[in-house]
Backbone bond lengths (Angstrom), bond angles and torsions (degrees), N, CA, C in turn:
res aa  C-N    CA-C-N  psi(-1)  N-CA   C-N-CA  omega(-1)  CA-C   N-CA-C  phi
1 X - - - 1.458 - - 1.516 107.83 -
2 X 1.553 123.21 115.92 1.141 109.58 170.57 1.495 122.34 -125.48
3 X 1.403 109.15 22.82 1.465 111.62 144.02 1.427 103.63 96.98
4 X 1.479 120.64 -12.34 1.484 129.41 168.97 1.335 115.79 -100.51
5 X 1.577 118.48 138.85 1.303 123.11 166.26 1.187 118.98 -34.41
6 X 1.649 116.74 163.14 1.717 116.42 -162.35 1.441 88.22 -96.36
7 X 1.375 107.36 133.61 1.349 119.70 -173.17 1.433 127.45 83.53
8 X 1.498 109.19 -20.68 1.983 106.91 -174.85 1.730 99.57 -76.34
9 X 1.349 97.83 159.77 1.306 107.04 -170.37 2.080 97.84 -93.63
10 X 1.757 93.29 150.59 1.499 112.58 -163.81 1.738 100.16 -43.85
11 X 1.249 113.70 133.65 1.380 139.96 169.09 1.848 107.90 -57.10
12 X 1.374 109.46 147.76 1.184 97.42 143.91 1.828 118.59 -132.96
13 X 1.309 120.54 -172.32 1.463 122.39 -172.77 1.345 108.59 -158.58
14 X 1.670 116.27 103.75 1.343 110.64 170.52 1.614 108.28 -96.65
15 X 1.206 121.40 164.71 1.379 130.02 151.41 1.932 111.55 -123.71
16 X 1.543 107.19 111.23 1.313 88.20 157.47 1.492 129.21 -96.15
17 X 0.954 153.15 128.17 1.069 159.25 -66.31 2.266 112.45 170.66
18 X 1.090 107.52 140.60 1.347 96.94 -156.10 1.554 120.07 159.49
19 X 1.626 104.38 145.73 1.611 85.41 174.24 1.716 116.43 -70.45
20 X 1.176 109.55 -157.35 1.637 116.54 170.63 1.596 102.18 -99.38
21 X 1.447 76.79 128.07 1.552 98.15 -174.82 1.723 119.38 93.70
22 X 1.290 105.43 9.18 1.603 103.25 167.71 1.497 111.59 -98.56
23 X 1.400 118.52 23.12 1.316 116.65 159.05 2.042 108.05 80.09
24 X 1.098 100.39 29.98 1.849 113.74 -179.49 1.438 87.50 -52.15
25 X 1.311 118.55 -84.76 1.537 136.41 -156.52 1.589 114.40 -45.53
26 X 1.512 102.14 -54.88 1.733 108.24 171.52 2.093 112.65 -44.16
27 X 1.412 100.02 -48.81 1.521 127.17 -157.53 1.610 93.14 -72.82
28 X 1.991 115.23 -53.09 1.655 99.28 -176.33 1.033 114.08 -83.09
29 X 1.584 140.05 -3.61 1.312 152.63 -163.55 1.584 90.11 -84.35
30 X 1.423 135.91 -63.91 0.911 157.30 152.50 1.435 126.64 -15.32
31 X 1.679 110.25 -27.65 1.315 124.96 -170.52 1.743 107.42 -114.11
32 X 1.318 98.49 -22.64 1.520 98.17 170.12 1.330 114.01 -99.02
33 X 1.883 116.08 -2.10 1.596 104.70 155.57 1.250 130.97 -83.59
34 X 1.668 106.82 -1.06 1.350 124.75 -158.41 1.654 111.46 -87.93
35 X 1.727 97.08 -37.70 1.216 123.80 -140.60 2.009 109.12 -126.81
36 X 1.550 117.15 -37.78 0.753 129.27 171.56 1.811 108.72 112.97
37 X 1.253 94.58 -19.64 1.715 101.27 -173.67 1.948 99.50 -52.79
38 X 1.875 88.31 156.47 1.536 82.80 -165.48 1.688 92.31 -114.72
39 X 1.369 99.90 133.38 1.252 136.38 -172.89 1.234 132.70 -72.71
40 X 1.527 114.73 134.95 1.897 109.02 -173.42 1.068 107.02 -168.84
41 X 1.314 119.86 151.02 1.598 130.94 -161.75 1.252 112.67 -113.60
42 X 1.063 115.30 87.66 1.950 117.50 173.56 1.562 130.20 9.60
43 X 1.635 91.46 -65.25 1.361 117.06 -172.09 1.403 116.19 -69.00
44 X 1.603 119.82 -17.13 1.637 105.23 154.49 1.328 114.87 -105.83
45 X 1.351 123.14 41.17 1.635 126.36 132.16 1.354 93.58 -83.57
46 X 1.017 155.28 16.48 1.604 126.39 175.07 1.637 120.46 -90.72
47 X 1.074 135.05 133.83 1.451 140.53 179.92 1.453 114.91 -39.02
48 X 1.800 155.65 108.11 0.768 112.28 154.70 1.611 160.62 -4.45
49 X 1.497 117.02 -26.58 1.631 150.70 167.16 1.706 85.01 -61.24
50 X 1.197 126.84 -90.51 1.279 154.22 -144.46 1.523 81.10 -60.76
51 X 1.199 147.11 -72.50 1.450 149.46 -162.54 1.818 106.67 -54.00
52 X 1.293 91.74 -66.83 1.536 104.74 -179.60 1.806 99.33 -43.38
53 X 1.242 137.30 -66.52 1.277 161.98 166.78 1.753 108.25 -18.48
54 X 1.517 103.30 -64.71 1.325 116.61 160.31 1.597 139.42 -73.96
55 X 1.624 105.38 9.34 1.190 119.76 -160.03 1.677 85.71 -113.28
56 X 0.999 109.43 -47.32 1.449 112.05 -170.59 1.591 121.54 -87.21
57 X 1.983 105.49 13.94 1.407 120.51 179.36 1.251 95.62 81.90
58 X 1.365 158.51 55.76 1.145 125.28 157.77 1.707 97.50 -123.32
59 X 1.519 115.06 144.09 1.218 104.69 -154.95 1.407 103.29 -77.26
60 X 1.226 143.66 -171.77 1.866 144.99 157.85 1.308 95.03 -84.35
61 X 1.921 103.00 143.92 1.544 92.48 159.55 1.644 95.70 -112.79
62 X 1.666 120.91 -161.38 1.361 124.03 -175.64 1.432 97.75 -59.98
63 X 1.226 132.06 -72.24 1.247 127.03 -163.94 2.218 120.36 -32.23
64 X 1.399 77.38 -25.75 2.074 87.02 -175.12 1.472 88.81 -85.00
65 X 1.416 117.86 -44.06 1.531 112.84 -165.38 1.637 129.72 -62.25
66 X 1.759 100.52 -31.33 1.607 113.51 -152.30 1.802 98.77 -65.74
67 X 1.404 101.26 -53.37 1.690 110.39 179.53 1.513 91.15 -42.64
68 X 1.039 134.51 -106.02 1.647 143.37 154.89 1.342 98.05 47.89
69 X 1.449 107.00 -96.46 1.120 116.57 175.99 1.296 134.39 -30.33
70 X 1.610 100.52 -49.37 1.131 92.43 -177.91 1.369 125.10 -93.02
71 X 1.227 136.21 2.66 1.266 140.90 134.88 1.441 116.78 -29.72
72 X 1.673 108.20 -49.15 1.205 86.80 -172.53 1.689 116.67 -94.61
73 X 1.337 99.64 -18.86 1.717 99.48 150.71 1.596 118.18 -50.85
74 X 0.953 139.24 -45.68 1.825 138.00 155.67 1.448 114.61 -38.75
75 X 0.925 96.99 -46.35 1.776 110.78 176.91 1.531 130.10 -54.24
76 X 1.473 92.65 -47.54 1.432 112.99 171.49 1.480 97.65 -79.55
77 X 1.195 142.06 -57.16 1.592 136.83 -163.27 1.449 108.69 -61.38
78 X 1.557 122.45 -32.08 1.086 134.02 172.81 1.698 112.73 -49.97
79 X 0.962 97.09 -80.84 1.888 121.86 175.23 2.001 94.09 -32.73
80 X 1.626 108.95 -66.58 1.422 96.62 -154.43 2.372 94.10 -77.31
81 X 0.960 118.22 19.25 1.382 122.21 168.74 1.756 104.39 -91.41
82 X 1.421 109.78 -30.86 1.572 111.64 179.77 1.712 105.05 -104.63
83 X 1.455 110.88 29.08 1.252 119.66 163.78 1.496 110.68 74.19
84 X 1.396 125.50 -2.55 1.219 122.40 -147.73 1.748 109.00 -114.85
85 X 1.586 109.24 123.42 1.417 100.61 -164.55 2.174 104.71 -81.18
86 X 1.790 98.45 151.47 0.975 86.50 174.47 1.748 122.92 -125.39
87 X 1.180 139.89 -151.12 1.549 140.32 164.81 1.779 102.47 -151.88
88 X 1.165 112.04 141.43 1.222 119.08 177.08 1.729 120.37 -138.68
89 X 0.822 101.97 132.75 1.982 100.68 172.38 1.714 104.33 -91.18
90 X 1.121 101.94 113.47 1.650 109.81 179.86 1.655 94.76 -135.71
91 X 1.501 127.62 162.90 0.810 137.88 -176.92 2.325 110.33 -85.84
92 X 1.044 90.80 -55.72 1.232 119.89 164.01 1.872 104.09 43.85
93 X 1.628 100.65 49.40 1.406 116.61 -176.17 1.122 116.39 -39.71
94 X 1.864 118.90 -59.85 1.024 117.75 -171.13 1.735 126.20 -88.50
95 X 1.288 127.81 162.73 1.367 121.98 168.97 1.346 108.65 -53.21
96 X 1.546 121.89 -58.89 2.081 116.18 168.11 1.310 115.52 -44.96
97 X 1.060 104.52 -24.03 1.710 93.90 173.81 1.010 137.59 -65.50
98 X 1.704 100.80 -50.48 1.510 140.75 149.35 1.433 112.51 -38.64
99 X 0.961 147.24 -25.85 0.975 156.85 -138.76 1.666 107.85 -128.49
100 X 1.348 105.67 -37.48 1.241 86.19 173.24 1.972 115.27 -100.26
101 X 1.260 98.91 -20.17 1.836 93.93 157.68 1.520 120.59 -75.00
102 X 1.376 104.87 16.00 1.353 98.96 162.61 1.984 121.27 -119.45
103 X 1.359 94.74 2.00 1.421 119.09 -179.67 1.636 126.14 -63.27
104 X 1.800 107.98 6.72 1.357 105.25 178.99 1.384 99.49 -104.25
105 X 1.193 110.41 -161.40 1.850 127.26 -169.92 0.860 119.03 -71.15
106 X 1.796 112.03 -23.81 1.593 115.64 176.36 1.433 123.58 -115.44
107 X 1.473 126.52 145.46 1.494 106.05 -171.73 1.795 121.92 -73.75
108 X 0.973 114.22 147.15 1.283 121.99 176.09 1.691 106.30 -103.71
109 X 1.775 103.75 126.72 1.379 122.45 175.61 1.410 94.32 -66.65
110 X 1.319 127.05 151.60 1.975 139.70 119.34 1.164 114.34 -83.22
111 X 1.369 102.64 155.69 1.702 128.21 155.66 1.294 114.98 -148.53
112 X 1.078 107.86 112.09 1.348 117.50 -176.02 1.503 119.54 -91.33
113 X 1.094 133.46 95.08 1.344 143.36 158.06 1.549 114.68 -47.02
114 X 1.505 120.18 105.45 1.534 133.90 -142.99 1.987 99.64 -139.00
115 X 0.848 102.70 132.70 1.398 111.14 161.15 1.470 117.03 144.60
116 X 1.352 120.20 -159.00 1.725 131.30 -136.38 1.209 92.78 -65.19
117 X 1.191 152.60 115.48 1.058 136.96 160.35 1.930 125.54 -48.82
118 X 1.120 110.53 -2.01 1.910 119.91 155.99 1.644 106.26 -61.28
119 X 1.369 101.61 -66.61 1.535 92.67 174.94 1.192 113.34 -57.97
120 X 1.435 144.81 -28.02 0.939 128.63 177.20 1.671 126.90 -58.94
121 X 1.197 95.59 -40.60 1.560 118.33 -178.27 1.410 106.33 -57.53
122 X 1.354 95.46 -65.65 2.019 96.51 -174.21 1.533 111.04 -54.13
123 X 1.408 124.39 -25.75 1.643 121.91 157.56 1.100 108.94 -45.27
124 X 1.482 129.80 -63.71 1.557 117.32 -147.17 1.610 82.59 -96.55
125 X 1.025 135.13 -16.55 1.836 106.26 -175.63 1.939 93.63 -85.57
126 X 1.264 124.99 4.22 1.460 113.79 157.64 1.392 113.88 -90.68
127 X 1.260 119.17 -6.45 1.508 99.86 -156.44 1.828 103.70 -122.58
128 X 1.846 92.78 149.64 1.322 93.03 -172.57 1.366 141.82 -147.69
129 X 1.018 138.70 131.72 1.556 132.85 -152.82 1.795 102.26 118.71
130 X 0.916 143.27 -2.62 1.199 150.19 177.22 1.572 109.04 -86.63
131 X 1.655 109.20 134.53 1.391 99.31 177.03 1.664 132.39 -93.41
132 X 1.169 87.48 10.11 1.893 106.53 178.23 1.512 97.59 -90.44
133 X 1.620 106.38 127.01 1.882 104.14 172.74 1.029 99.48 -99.83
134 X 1.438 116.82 165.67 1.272 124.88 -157.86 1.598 87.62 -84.33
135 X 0.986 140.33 -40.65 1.942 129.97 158.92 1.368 113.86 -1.10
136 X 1.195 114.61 -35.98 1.820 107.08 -156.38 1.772 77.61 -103.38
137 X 1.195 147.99 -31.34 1.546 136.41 -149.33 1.826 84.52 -56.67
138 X 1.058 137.90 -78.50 1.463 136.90 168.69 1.648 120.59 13.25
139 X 1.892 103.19 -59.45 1.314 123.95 -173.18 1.444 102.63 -71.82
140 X 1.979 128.26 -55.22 1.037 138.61 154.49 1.283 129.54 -32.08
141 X 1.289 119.77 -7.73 2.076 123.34 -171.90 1.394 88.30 -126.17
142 X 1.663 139.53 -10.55 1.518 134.22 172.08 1.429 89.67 -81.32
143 X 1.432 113.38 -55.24 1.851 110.63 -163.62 1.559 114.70 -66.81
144 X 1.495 115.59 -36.71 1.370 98.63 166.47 1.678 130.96 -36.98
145 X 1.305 114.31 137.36 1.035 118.75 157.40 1.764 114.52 -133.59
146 X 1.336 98.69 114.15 1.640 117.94 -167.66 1.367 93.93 -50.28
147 X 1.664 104.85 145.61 1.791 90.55 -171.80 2.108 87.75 -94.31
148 X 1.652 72.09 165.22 1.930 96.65 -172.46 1.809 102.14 -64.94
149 X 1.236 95.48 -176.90 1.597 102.71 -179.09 1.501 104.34 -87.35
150 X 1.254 129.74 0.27 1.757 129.34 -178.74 1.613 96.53 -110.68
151 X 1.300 110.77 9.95 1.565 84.59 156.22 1.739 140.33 -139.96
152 X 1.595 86.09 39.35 1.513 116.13 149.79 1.631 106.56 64.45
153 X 1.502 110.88 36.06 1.465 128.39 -164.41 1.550 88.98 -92.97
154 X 2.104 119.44 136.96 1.070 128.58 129.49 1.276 136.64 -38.15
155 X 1.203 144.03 90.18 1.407 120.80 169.65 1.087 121.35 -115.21
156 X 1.438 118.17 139.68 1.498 138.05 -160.03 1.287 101.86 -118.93
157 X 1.384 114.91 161.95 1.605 142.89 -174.06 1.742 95.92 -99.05
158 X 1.917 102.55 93.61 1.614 89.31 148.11 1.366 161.05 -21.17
159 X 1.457 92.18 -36.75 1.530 103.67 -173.18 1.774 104.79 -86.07
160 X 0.928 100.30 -8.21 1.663 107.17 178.08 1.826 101.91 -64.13
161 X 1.657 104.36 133.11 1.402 102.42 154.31 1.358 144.64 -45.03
162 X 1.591 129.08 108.60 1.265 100.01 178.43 1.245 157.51 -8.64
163 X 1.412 106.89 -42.76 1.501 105.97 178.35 1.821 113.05 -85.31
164 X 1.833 110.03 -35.07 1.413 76.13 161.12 1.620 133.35 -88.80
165 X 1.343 117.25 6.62 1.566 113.96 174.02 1.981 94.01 -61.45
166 X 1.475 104.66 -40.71 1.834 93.76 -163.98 1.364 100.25 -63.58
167 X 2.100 112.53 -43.92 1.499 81.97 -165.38 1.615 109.39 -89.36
168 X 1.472 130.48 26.19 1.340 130.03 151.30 1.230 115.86 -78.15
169 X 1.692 122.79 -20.61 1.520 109.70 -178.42 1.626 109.57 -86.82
170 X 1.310 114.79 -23.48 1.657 126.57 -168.39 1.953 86.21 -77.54
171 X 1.441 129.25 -66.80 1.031 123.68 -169.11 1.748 103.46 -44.75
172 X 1.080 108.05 -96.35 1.377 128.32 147.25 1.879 108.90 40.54
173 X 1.576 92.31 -81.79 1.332 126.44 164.09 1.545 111.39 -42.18
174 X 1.013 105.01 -70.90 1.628 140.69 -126.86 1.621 127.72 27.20
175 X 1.781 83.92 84.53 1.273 96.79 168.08 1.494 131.03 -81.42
176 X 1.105 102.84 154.18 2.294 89.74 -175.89 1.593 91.14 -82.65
177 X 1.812 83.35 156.77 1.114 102.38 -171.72 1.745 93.12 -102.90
178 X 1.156 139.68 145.33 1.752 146.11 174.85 1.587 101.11 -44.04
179 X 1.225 121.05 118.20 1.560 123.93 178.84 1.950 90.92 -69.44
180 X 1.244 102.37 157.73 1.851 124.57 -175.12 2.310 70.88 -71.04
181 X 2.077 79.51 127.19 1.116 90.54 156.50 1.755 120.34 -120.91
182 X 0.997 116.49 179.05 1.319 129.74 172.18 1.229 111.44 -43.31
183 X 1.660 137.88 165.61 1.450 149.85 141.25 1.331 103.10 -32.39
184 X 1.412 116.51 -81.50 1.665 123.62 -176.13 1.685 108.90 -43.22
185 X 1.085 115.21 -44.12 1.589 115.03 -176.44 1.111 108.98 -67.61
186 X 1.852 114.52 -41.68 1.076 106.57 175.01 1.407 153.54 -60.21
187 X 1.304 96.74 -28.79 1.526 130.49 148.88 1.039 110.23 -49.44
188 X 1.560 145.69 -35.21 1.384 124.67 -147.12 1.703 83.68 -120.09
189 X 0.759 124.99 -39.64 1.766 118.25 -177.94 1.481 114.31 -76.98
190 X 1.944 110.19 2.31 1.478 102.69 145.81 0.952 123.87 -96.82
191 X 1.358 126.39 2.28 1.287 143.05 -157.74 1.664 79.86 -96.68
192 X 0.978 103.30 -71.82 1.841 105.40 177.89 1.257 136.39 -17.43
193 X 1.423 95.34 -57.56 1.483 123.20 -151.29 2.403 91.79 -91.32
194 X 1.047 98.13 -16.10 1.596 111.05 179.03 1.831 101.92 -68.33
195 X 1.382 95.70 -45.14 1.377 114.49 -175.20 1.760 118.94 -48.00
196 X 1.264 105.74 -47.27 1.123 120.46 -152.77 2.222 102.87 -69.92
């Protein structure tokens, strides 16, 4: 059983991966314009509870997280059942965490977005409309746990510009890039890509 439709061609599944504020969302947003993979942001699988919780600084512990997760582990199994590869910005601090978005039939890539935590800081004290304060990034750099050398994780240099962290994660990877399609196709994979 390998979890893909009979006949669709092999799936793929990134997670980028990272504290808050190392730029996950900019970087996978980036990778599914690059690449075509269809795109989603962790943090609205989260429970209202979990938002409210994190809104008011208080950090998540496992128990807020595990459901979490696994939503968005469903999420991903979903997508590669409709053949369709995806990329996601999830935080996915810990190795158990990791572990369980990697628990379906197909393997799931990382990229870990890594560095000084200064740069990190001056990100989130610019940035705004987000309900995570930069207060908890502190709690988020204790919970990381850098993944080990057996588990086949990208890791990239934060301080790198967006566009080359994406096209270091697509190389990196080597993910395909969408062959030049037709007018008609073209039309319909904006039609798509609206969807998402």
């Amino acid at each position: 059983m390998t979890g893909e439709r009979r006949g669709a061609r092999p799936t793929r599944h990134v997670v980028v991966m990272g504290v808050s504020g190392s730029g996950k969302t900019t970087v996978a947003r980036g990778i599914g314009a690059a690449t075509g993979l269809t795109f989603a942001e962790a943090d609205e699988f989260h429970s209202p509870q979990n938002v409210a919780r994190m809104r008011s600084g208080v950090p998540l512990d496992d128990t807020s997280r595990w459901p979490w997760l696994r939503d968005v582990a469903g999420w991903i199994a979903e997508r590669a059942g409709e053949g369709r590869s995806t990329v996601l910005a999830c935080s996915a601090l810990k190795r158990s965490y990791r572990d369980v978005l990697r628990q379906g039939p197909l393997p799931v890539d990382f990229v870990h977005l890594d560095g000084p935590a200064e740069v990190i800081r001056a990100r989130l004290a610019r940035r705004e409309g987000h309900y995570m304060p930069a207060s908890l990034l502190e709690s988020q750099l204790a919970t990381l746990e850098p993944p080990g050398p057996d588990e086949s994780v990208l890791v990239l240099d934060v301080s790198l510009a967006p566009e080359a962290l994406v096209a270091a994660a697509v190389n990196g990877l080597g993910l395909p890039r969408p062959a030049p399609v037709g007018e008609h196709e073209d039309r319909a994979s904006h039609s798509a890509s609206g969807a998402c």
